[in-house]
C-alpha positions, -999 to 999 in steps of 0.1 A, spaced: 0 0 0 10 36 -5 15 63 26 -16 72 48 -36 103 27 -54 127 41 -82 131 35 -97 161 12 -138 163 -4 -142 185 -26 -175 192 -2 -147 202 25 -126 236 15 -118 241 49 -98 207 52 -67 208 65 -35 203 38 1 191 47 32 210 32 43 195 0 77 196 16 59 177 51 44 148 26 76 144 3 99 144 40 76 116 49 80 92 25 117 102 28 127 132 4 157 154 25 153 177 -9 129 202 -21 138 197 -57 118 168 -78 126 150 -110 99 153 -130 85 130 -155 97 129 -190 74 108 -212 86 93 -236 121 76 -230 141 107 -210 127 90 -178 140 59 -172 138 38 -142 176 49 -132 169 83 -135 143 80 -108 161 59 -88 191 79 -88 171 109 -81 157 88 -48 190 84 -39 197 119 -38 172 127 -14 145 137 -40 113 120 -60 114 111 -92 82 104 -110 79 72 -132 66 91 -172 36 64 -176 24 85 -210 30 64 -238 38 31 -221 16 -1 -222 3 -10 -191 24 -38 -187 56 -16 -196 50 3 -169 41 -24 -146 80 -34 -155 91 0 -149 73 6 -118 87 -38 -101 125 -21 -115 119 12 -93 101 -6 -65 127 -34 -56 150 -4 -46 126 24 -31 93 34 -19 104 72 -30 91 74 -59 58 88 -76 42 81 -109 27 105 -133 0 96 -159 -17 111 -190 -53 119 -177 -75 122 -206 -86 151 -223 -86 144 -264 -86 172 -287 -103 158 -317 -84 160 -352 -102 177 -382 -101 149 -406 -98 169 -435 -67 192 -420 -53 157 -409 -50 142 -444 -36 180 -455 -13 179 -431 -1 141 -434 2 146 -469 24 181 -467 51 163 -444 47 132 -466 82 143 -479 100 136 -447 86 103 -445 98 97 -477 129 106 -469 131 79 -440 109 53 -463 86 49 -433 49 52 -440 27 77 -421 -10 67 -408 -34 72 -433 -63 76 -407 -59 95 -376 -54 75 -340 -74 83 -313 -70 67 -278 -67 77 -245 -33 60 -235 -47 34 -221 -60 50 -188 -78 25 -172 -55 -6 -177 -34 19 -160 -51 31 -133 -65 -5 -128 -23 -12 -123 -21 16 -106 -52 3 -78 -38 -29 -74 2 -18 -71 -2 11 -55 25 42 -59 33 65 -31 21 92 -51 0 94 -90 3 127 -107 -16 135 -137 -13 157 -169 -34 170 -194 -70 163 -176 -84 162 -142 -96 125 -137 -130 122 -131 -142 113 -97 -143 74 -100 -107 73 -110 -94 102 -85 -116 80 -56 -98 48 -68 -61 58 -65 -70 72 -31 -84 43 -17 -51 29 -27 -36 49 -5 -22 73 -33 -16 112 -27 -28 129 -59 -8 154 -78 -24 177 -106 -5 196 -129 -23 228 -137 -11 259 -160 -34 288 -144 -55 297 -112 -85 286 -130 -72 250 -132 -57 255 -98 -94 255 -81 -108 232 -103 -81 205 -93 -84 220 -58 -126 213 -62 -118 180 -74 -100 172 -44 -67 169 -48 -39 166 -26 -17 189 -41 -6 208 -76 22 209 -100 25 243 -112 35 245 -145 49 278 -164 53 281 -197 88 276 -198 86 241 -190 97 218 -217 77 193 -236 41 192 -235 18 217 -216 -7 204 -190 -30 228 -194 -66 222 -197 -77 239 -226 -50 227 -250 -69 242 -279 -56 277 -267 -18 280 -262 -11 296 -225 2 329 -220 37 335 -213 42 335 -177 73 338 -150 69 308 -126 72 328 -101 43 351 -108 22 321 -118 27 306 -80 24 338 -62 -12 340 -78 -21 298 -75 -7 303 -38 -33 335 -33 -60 312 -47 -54 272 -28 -42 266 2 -32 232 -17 9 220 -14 22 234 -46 53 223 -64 66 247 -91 75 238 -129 88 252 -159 124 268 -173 144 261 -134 183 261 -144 203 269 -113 195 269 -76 188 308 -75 156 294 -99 149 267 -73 156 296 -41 134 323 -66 104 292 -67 105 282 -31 102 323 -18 76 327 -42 52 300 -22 62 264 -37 68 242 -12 92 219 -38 107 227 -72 101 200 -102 129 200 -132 130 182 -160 151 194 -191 181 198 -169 182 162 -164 181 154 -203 217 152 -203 223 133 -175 240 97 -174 208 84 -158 185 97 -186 175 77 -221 172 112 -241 178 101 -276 214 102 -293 198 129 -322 177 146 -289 213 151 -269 229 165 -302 199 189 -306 207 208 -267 239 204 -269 239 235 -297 234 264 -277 226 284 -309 192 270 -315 159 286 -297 130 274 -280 92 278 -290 59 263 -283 49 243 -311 17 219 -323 36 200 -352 46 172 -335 16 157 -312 -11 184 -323 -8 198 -286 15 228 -269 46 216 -265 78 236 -257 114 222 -277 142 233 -298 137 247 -330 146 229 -357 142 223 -396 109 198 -388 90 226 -369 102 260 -392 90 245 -425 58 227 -411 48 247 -376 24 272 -393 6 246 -411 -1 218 -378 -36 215 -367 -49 211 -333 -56 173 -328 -43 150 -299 -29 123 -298 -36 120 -339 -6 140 -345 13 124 -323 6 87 -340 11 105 -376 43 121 -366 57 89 -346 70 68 -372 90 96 -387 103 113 -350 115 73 -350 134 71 -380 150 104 -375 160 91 -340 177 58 -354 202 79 -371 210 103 -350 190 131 -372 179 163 -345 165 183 -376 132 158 -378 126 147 -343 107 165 -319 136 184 -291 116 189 -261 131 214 -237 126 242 -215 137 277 -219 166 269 -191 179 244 -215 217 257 -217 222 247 -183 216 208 -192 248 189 -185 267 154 -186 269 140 -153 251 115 -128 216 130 -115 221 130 -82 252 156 -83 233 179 -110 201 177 -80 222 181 -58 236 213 -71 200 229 -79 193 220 -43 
């Protein structure tokens, strides 16, 4: 079983909430800085374990991972700690035009080409299979699930708690703060823009204003009385110390730990942030979703032409983003990273945490 919860209703505004810094210290974090998840092969199991070792919580990136994938991932990280959390892909589809989809497929047809690997002629639309997960999730309980893109509905927020799971939401605004807060979480992720890869806001249709982090949880921290942990473009410890004064109780960082010896950032993804010359921007043409990475040939020629539509995009795009990464190519994969990205480095996890902390 996971840690002892309290409590929260949504019917209860008034109930008492524990310091994200008291809940992390009892499941044994010494550090206010977390390792957050990075879907998609960044997080590995000896990146979280490594950050565990280093005082801090790493979060095991459930979104794109079979059920049973995961189930291996999780048995890896659980014969060695019970610091560890888990973050999933709650769902919240944004439904492809079918029409802009076969334009679009057709217009980066040429990069396919290029790899000889055939796109999806009909959009994919699933939900990352969310309840074999969460049915995983019930049985092998983590310390703590976090979720991304959606606020579970009450059945599946109800489940993980019975589990014994403290429930994370990442949110993008103070809107989305009380509605996770109404929802009855146990605490939020707060999530600037300058966070790399995707954005967990709620309305993915509409791209989220450009925000300093610490402006964003001075106002969520005004509006929850909720454990917050603050996301998006930390680089140094001063970002961490700047985060902390501002009202997080924790700091999360992701893009920093691309480079390190723990991580499984791709051979073409590692090439891409390790030229300094190349900018950040928050793109659609990879996924069909906000997403914040590197610049590069794939998103200037074909940016202005994506279409909302999640996760079609990210099924039409996959077989080329997995070509390109076979050779090494960081011109047609997608680069996810934050606006702190310079400050990635070689070296083993726990000394580049240990540094931010």
């Amino acid at each position: 079983m996971g840690p002892t919860t309290r409590a929260r209703s949504p019917a209860d505004p008034a109930a008492d909430s524990v310091g994200a810094m008291t809940w992390l210290s009892e499941l044994g974090a010494t550090s206010p800085v977390v390792a957050a998840p990075m879907a998609g092969g960044p997080t590995t199991p000896e990146l979280v374990l490594a950050a565990a070792e280093a005082g801090s919580l790493g979060f095991v990136a459930a979104g794109y991972l079979t059920a049973e994938a995961l189930g291996d991932e999780l048995a890896r990280v659980r014969a060695e700690t019970e610091l560890y959390g888990v973050n999933l892909f709650a769902p919240n589809p944004v439904p492809v035009d079918r029409g802009a989809y076969a334009a679009y497929r057709s217009l980066i047809g040429v990069e396919a080409d290029r790899y000889g690997v055939e796109l999806p002629a009909e959009p994919v639309e699933n939900d990352d299979a969310w309840q074999d997960k969460l049915d995983l999730l019930a049985e092998h309980p983590a310390p703590i699930v976090s979720f991304t893109f959606g606020i579970p509905d009450a059945a599946s927020l109800a489940a993980l708690r019975a589990a014994g799971s403290l429930l994370v939401q990442t949110v993008t605004s103070v809107d989305e703060a009380r509605r996770a807060d109404q929802a009855g979480v146990d605490a939020l992720a707060v999530q600037a823009s300058a966070a790399g890869g995707h954005s967990g806001t709620l309305t993915p249709d509409v791209i989220p204003p450009e925000r300093p982090l610490t402006a964003l949880v001075r106002e969520v921290r005004a509006a929850v009385s909720l454990p917050l942990l603050g996301a998006g473009g930390i680089a140094s410890a001063d970002d961490v110390a700047a985060v902390l004064a501002a009202g997080a109780d924790a700091a999360a960082v992701g893009t920093v730990l691309l480079l390190a010896d723990e991580s499984g950032a791709s051979a073409a993804h590692r090439a891409g942030l390790a030229d300094h010359s190349r900018e950040t921007a928050v793109m659609r043409g990879w996924t069909g979703r906000p997403a914040r990475g590197l610049r590069n040939s794939f998103s200037d020629a074909y940016e202005a032409a994506a279409p909302s539509g999640y996760p079609a995009l990210h099924h039409l795009t996959r077989p080329l983003r997995r070509a390109a990464a076979a050779v090494a190519d960081p011109e047609r994969v997608n680069l996810w990273a934050g606006t702190g990205y310079r400050a990635a480095r070689q070296a083993p996890a726990a000394e580049i945490l240990a540094a931010l902390a």
